[in-house]
N, C-alpha and C positions, 0 to 999 in steps of 0.2 A: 815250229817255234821252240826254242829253248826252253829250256829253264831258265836262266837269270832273268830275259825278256817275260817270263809268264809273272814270274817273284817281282819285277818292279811295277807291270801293269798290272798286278794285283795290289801292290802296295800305295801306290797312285790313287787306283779305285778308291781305297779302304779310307786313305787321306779324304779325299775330296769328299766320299758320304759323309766320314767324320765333321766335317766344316761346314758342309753344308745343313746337314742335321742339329748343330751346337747352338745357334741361335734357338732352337724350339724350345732350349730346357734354360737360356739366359746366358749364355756364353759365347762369347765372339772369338773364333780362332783365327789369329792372322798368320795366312803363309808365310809371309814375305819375312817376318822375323822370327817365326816358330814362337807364338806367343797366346795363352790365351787371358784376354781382360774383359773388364765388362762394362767399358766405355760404351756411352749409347752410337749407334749409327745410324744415319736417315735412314727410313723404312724404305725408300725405294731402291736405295742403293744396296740394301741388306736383303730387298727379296728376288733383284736379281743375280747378285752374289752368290744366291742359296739355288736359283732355280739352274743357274750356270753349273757348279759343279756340282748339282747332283744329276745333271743329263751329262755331263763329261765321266760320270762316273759308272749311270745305268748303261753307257755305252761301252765302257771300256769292261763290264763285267760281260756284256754281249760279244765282246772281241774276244774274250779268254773264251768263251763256251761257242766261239767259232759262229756266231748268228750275227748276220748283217742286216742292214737296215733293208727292205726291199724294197724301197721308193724313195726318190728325195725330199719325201713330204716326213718322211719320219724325223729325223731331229726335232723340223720344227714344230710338230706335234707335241714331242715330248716335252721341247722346252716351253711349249703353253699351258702345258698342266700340270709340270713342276711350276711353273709360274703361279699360278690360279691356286694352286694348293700352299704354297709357302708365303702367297700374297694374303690370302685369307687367313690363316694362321697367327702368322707375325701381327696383322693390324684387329685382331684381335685379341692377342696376348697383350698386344699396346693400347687396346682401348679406344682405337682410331675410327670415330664413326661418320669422320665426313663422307660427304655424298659421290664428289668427283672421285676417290681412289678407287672408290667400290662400284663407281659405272665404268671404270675402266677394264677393273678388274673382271667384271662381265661379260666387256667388247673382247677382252682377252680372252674370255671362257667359249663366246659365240667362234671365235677365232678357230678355237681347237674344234669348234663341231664341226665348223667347215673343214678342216683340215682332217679331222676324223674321216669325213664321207670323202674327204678327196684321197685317202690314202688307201679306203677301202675299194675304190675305184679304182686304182692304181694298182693293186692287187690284183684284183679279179682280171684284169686286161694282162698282167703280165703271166698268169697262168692259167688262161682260157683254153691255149690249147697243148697242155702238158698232159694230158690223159687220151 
């Protein structure tokens, strides 16, 4: 891989953690115009905004250091606890105590443990007999 291709997927990376991280300190970066304001945005739509490019971004810094995902349970692993982590966050920075967000955000956390054991399973079967 080049350089110029490592220097933009690095700089990509660095965007996306950036955007995705800003909302945790009250700052909204929008791409699309290169803007930062501090318009409010519905919580849902701001946590998985945040949980999206920051698994767009924990992956592309995997790409540069040459580490693939070793099952197709990994994305969505990550993107359940980037989710779970930015969801809890956000609607507690906003003071959001209803009931339903926070049983979701649960069903979402139950999600990743399944997907935890299924990706540990999926491991161990694709390197059983490498030794």
């Amino acid at each position: 891989m080049d350089l110029g291709t490592r220097l933009f997927i690095g700089g990509l990376a660095l965007a996306l953690g950036l955007t995705a991280c800003a909302p945790l300190v009250g700052i909204n970066v929008l791409l699309y115009n290169m803007s930062l304001t501090n318009e409010p945005v519905a919580t849902n739509f701001l946590v998985i905004r945040c949980a999206t490019f920051a698994t767009l971004a924990f992956f592309s810094v995997n790409f540069l250091r040459r580490k693939r995902p070793l099952s197709s349970v990994a994305p969505m692993l990550v993107f359940c606890n980037f989710t779970v982590f930015f969801g809890a966050v956000i609607m507690i920075q906003r003071a959001q105590y209803d009931v339903l967000p926070w049983v979701v955000l649960t069903m979402i956390g139950g999600l990743a443990f399944f997907l935890y054991r299924e990706n540990r399973a999926e491991n161990s079967v694709i390197f059983r007999d490498s030794w």
